[in-house]
mmCIF file of the N, C-alpha and C atoms, coordinates in Angstrom:
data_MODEL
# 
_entry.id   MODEL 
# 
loop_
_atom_site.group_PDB 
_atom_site.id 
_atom_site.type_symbol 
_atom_site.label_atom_id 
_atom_site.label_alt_id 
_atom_site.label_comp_id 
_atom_site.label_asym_id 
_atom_site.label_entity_id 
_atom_site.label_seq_id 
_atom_site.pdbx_PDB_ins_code 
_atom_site.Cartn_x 
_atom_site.Cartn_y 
_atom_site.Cartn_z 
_atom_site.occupancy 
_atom_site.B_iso_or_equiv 
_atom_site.pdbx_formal_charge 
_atom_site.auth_seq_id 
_atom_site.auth_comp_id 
_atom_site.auth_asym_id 
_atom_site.auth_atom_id 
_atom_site.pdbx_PDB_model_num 
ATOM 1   N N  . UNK A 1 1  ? 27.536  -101.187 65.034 1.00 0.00 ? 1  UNK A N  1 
ATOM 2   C CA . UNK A 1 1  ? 26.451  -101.953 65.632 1.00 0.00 ? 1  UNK A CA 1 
ATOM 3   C C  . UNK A 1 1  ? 25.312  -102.162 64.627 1.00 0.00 ? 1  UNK A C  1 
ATOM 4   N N  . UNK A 1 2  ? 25.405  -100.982 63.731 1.00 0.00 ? 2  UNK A N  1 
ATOM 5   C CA . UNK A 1 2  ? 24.057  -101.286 62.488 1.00 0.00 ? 2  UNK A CA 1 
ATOM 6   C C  . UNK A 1 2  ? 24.248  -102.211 61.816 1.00 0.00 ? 2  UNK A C  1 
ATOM 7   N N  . UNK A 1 3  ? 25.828  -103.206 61.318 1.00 0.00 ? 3  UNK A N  1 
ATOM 8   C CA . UNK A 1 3  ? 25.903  -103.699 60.400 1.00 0.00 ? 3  UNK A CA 1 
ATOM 9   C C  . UNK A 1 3  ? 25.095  -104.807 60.931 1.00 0.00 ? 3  UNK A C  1 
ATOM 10  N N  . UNK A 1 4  ? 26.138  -104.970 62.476 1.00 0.00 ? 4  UNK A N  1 
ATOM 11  C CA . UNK A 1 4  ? 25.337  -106.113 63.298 1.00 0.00 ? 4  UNK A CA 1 
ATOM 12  C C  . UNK A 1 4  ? 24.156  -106.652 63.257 1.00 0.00 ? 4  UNK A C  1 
ATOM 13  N N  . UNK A 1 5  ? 23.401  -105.717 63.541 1.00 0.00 ? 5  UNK A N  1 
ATOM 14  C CA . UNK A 1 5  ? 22.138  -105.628 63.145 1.00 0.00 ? 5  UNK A CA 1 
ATOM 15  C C  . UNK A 1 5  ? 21.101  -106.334 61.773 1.00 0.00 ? 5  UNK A C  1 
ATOM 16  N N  . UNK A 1 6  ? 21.955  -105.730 60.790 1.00 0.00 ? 6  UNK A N  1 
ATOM 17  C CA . UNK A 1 6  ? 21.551  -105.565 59.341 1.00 0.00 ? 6  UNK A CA 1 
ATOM 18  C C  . UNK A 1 6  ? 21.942  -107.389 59.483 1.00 0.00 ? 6  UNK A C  1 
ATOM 19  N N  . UNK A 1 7  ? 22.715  -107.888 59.636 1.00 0.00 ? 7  UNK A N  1 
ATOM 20  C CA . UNK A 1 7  ? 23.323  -109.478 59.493 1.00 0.00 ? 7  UNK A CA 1 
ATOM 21  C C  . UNK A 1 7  ? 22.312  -110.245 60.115 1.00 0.00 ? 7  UNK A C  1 
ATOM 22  N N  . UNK A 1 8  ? 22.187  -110.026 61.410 1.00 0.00 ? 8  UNK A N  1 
ATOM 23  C CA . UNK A 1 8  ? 21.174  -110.777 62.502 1.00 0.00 ? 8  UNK A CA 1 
ATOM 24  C C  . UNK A 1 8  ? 19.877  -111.051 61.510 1.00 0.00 ? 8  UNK A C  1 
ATOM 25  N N  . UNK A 1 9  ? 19.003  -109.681 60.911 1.00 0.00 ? 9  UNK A N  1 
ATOM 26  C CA . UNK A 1 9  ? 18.126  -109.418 60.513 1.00 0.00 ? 9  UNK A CA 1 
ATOM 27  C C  . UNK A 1 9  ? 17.837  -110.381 59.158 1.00 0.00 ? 9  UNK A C  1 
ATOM 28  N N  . UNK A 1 10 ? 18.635  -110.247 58.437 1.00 0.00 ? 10 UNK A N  1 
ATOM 29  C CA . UNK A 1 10 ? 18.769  -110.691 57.086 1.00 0.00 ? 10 UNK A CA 1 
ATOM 30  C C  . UNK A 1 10 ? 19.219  -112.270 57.460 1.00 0.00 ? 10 UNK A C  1 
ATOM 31  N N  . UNK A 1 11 ? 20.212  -112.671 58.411 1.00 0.00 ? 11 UNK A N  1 
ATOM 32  C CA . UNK A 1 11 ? 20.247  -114.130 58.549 1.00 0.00 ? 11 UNK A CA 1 
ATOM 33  C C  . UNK A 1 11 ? 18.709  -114.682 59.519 1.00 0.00 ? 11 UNK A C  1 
ATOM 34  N N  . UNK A 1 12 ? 18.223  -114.526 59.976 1.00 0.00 ? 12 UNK A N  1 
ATOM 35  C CA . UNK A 1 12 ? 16.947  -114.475 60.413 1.00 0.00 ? 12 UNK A CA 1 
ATOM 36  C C  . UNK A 1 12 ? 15.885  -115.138 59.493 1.00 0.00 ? 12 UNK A C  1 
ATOM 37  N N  . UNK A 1 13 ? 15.709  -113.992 58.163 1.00 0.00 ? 13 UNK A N  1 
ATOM 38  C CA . UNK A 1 13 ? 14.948  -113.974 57.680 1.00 0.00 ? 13 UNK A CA 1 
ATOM 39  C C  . UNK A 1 13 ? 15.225  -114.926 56.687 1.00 0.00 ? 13 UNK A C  1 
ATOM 40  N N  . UNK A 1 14 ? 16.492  -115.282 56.231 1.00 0.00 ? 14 UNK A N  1 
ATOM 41  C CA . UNK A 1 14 ? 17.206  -116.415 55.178 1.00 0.00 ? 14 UNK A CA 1 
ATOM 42  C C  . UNK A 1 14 ? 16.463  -117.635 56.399 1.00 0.00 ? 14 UNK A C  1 
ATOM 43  N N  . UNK A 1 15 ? 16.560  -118.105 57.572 1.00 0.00 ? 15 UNK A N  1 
ATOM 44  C CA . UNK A 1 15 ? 16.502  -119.061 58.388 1.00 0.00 ? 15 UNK A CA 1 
ATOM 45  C C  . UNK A 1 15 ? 15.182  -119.443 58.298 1.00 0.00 ? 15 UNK A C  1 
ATOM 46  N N  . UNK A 1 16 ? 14.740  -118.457 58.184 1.00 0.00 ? 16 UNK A N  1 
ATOM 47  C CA . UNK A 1 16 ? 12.981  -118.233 58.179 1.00 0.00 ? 16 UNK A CA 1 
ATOM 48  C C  . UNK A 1 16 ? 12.491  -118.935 56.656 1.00 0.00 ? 16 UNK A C  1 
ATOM 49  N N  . UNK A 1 17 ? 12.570  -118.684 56.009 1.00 0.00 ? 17 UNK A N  1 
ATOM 50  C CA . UNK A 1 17 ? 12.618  -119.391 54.444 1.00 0.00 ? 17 UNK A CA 1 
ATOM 51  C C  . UNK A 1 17 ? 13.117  -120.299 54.716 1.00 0.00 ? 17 UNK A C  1 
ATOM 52  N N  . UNK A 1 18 ? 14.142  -120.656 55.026 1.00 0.00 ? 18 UNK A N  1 
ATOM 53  C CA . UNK A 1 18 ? 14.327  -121.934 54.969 1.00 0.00 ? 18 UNK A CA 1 
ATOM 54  C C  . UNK A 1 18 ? 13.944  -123.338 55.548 1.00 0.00 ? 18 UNK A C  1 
ATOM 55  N N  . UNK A 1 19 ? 13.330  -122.784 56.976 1.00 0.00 ? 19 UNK A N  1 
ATOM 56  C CA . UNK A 1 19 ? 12.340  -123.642 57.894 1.00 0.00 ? 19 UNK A CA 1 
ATOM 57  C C  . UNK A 1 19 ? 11.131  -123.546 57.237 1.00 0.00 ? 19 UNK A C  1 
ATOM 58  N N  . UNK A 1 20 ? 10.352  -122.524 56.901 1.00 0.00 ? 20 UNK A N  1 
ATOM 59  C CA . UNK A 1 20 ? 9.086   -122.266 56.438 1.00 0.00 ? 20 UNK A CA 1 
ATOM 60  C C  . UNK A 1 20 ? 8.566   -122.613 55.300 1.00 0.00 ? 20 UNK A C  1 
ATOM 61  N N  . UNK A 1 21 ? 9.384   -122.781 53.929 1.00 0.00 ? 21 UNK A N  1 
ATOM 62  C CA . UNK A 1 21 ? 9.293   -122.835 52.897 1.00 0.00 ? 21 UNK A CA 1 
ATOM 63  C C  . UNK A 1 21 ? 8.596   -124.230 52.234 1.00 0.00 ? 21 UNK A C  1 
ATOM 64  N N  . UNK A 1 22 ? 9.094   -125.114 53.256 1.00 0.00 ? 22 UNK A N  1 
ATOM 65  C CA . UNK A 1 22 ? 8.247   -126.079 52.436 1.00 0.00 ? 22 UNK A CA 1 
ATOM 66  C C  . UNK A 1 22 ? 7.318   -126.703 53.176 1.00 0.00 ? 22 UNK A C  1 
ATOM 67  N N  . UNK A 1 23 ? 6.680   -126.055 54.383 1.00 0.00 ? 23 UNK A N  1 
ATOM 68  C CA . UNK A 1 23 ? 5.458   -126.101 54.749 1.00 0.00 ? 23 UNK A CA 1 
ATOM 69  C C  . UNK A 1 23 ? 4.534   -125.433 54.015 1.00 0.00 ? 23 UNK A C  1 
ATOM 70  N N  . UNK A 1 24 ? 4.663   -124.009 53.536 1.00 0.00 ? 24 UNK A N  1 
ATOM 71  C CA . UNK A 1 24 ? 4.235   -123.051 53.294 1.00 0.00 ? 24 UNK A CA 1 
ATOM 72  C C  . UNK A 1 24 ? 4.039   -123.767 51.402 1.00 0.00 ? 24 UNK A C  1 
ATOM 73  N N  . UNK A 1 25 ? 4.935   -124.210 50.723 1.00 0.00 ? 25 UNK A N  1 
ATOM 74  C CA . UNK A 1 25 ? 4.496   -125.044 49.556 1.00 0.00 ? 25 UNK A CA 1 
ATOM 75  C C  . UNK A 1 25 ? 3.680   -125.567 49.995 1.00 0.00 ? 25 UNK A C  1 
ATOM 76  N N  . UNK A 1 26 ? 3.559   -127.081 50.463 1.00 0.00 ? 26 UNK A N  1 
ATOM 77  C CA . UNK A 1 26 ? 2.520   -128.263 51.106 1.00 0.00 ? 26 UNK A CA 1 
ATOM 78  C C  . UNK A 1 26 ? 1.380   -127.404 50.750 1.00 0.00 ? 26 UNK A C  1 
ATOM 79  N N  . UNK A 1 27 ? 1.356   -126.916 52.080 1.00 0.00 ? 27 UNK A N  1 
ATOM 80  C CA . UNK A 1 27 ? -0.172  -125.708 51.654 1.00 0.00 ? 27 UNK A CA 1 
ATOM 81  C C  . UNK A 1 27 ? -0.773  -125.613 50.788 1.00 0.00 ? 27 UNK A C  1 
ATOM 82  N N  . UNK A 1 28 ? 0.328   -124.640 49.538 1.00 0.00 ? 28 UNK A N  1 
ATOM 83  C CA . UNK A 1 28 ? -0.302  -123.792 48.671 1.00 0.00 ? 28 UNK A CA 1 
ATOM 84  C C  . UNK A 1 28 ? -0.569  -125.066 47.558 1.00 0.00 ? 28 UNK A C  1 
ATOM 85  N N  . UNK A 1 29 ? -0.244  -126.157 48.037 1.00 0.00 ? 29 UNK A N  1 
ATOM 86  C CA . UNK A 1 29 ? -0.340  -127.572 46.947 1.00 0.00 ? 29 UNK A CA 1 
ATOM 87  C C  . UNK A 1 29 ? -1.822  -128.118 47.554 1.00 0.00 ? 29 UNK A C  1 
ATOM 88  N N  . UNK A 1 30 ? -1.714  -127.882 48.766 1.00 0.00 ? 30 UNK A N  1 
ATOM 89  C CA . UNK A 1 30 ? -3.089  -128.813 49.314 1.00 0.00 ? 30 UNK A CA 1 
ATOM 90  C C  . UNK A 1 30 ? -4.648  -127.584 48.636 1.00 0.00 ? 30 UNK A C  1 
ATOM 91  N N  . UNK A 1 31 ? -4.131  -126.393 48.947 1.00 0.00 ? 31 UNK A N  1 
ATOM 92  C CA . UNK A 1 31 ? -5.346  -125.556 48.423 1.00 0.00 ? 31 UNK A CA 1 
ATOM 93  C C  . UNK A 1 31 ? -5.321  -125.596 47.162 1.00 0.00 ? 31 UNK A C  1 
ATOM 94  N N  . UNK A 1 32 ? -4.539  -125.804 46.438 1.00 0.00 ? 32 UNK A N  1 
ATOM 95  C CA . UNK A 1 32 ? -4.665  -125.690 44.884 1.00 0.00 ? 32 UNK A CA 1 
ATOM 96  C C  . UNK A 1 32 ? -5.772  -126.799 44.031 1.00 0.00 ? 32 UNK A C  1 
ATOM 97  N N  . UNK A 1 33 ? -4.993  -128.036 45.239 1.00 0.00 ? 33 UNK A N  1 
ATOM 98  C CA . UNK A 1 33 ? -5.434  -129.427 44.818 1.00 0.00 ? 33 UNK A CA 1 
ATOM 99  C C  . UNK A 1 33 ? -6.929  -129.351 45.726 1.00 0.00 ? 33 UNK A C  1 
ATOM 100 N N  . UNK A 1 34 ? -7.510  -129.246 46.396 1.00 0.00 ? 34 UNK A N  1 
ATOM 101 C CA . UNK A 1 34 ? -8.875  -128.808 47.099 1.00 0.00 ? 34 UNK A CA 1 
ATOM 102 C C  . UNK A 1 34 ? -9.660  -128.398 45.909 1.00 0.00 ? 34 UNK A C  1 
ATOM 103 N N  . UNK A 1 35 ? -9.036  -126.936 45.470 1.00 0.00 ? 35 UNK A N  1 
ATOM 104 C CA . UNK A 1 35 ? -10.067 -125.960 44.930 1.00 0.00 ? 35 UNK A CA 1 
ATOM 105 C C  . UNK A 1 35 ? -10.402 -126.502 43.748 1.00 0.00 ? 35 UNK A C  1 
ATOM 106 N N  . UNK A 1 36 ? -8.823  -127.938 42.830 1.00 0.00 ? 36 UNK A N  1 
ATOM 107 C CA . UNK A 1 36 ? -9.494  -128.240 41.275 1.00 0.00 ? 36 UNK A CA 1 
ATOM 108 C C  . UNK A 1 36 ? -10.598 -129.516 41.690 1.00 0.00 ? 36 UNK A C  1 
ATOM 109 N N  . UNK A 1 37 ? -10.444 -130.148 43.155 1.00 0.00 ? 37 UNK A N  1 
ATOM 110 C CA . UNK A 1 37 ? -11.256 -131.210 43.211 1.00 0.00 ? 37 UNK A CA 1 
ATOM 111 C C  . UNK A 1 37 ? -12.548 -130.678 43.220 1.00 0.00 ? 37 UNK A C  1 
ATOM 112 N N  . UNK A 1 38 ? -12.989 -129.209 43.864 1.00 0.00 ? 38 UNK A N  1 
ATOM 113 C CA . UNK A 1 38 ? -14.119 -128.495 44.103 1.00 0.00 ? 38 UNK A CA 1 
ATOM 114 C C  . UNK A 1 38 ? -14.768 -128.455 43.004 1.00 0.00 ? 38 UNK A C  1 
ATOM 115 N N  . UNK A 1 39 ? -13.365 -127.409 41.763 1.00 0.00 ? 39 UNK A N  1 
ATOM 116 C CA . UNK A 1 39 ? -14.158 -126.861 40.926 1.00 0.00 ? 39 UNK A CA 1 
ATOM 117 C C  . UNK A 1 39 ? -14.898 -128.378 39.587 1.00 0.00 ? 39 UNK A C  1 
ATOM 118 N N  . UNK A 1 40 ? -14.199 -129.343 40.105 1.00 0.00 ? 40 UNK A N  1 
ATOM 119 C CA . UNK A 1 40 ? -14.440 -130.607 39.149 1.00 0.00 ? 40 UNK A CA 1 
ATOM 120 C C  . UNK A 1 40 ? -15.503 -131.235 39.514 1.00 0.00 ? 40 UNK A C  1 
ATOM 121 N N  . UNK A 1 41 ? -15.972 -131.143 40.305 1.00 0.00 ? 41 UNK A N  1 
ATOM 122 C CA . UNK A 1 41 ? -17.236 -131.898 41.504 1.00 0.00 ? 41 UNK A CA 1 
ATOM 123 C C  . UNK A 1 41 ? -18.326 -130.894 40.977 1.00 0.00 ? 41 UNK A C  1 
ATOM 124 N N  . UNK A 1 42 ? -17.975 -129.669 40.609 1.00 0.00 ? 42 UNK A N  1 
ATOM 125 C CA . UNK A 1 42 ? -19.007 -128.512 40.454 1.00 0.00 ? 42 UNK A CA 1 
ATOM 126 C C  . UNK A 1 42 ? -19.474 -129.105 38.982 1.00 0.00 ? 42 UNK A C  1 
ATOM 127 N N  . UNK A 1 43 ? -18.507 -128.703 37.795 1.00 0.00 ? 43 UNK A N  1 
ATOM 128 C CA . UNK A 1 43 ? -18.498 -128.787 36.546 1.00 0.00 ? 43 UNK A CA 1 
ATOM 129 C C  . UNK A 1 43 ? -19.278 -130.311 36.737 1.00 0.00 ? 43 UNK A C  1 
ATOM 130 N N  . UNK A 1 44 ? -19.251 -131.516 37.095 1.00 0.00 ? 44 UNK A N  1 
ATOM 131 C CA . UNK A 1 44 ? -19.717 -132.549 37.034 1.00 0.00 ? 44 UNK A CA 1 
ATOM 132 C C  . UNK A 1 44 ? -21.487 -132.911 37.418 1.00 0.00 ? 44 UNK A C  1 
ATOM 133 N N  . UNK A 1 45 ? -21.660 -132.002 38.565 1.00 0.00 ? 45 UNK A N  1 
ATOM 134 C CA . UNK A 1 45 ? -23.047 -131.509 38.796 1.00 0.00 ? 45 UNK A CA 1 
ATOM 135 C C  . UNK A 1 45 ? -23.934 -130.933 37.747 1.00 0.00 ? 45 UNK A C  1 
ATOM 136 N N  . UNK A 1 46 ? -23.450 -129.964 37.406 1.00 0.00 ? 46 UNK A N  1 
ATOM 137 C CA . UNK A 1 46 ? -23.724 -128.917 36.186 1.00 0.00 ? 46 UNK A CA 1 
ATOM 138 C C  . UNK A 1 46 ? -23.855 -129.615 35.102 1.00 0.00 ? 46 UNK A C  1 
ATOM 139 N N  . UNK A 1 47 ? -23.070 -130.864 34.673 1.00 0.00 ? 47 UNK A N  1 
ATOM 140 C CA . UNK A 1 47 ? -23.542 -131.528 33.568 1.00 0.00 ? 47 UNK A CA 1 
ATOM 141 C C  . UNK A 1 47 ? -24.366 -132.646 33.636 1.00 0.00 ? 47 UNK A C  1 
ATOM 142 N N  . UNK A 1 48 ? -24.206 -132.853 34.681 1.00 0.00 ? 48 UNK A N  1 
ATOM 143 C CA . UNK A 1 48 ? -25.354 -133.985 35.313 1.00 0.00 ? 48 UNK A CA 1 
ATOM 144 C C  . UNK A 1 48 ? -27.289 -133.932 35.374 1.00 0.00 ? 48 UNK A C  1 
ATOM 145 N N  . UNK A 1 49 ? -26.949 -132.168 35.552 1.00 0.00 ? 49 UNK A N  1 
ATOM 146 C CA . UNK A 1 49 ? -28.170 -131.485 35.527 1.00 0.00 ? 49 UNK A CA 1 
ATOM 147 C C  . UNK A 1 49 ? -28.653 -131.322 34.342 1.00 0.00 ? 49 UNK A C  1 
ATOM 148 N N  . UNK A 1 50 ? -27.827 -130.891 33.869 1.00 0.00 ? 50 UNK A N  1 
ATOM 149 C CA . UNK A 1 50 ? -28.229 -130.815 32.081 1.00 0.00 ? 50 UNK A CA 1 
ATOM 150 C C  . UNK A 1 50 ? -28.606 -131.732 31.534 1.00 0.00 ? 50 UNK A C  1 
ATOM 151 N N  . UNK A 1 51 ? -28.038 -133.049 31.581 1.00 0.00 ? 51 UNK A N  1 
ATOM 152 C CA . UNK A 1 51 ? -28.331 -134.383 31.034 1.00 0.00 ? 51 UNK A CA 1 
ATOM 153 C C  . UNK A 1 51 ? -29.468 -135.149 31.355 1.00 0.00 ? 51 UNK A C  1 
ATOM 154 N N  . UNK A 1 52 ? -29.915 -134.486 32.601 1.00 0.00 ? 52 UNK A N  1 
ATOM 155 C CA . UNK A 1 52 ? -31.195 -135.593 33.012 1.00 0.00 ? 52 UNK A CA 1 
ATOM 156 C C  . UNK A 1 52 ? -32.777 -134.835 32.242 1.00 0.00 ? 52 UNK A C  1 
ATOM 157 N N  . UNK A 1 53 ? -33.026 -135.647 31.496 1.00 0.00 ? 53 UNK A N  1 
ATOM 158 C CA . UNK A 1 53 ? -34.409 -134.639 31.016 1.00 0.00 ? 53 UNK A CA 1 
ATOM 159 C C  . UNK A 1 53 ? -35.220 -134.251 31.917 1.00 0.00 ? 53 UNK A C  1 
ATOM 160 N N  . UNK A 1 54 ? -35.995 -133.271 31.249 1.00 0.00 ? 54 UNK A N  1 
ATOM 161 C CA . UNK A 1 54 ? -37.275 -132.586 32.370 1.00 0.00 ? 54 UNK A CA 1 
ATOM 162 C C  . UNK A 1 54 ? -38.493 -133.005 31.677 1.00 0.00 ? 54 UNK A C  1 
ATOM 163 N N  . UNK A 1 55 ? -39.141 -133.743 32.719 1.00 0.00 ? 55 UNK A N  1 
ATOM 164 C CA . UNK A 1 55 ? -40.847 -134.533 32.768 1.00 0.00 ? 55 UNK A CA 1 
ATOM 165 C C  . UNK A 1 55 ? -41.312 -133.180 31.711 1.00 0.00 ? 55 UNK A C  1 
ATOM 166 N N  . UNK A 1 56 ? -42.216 -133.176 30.833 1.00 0.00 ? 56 UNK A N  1 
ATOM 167 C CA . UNK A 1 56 ? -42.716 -132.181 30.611 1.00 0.00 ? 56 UNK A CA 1 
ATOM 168 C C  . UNK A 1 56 ? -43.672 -131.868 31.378 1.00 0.00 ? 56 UNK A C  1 
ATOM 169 N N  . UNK A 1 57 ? -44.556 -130.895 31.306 1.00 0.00 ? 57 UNK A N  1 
ATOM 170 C CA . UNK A 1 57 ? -45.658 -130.609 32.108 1.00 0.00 ? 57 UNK A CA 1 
ATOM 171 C C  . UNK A 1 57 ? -47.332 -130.314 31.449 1.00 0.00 ? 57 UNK A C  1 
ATOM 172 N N  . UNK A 1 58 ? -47.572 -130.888 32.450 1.00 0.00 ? 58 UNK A N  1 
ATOM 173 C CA . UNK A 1 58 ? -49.208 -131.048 31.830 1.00 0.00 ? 58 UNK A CA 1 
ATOM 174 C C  . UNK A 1 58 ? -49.946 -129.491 32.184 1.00 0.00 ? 58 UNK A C  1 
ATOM 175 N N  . UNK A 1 59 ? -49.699 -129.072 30.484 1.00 0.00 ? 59 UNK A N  1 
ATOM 176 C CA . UNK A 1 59 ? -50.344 -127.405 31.172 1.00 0.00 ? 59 UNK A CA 1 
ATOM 177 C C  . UNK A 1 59 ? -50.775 -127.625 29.659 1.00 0.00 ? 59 UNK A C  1 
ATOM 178 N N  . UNK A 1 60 ? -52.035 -126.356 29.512 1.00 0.00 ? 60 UNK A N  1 
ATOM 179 C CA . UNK A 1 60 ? -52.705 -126.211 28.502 1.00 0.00 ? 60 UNK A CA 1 
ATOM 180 C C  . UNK A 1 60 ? -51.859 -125.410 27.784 1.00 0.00 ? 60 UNK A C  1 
ATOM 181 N N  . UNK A 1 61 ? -52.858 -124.966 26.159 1.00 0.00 ? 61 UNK A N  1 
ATOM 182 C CA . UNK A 1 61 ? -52.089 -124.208 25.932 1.00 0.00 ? 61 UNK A CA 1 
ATOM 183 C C  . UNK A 1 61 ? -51.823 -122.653 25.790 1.00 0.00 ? 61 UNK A C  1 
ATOM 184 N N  . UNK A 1 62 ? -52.813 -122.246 27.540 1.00 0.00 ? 62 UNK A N  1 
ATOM 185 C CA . UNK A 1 62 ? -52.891 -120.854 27.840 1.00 0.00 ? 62 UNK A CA 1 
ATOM 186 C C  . UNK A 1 62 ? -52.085 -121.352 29.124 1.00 0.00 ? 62 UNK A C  1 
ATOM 187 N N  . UNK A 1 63 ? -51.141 -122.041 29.203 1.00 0.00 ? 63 UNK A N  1 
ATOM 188 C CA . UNK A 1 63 ? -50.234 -122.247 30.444 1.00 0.00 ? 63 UNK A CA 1 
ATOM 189 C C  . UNK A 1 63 ? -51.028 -122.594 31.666 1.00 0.00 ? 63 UNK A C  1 
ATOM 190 N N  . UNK A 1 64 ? -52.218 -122.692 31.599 1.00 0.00 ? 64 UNK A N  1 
ATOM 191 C CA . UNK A 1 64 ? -52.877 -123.210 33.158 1.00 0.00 ? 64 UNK A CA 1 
ATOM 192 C C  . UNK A 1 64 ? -52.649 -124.740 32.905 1.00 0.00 ? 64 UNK A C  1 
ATOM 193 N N  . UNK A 1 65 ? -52.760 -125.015 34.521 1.00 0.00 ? 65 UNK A N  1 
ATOM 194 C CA . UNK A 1 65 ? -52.693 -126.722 34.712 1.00 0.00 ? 65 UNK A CA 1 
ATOM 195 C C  . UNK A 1 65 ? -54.064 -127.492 34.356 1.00 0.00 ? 65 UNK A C  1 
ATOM 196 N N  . UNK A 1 66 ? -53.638 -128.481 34.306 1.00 0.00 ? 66 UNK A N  1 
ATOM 197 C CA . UNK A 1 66 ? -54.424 -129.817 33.671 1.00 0.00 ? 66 UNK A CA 1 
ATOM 198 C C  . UNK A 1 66 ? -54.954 -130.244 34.907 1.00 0.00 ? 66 UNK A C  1 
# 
């Protein structure tokens, strides 16, 4: 009855992979592809910021304002 068992179990789990598997890709493709659009949107900010000059500021030259 154990082998029985052991077969059920193991064909189960083969069935299981095989229904699951390429949902379970999709996924790990949709988060992958999310996180480089994220991290590219980030990096693009970050240089955006950098690039825009900063007004200087009207301060003396003991740092108080004008």
């Amino acid at each position: 009855m154990n082998d029985v068992a052991g077969i059920a179990l193991a064909l189960s789990v083969v069935t299981a992979l095989r229904v699951f598997a390429p949902a379970g890709r999709t996924l790990v493709r949709r988060l992958l592809g999310a996180t480089v659009r994220i991290g590219a949107e980030s990096l693009a900010e970050r240089r955006a910021a950098r690039m825009t000059p900063v007004a200087p500021q009207n301060v003396d030259e003991n740092g108080d304002s004008l």
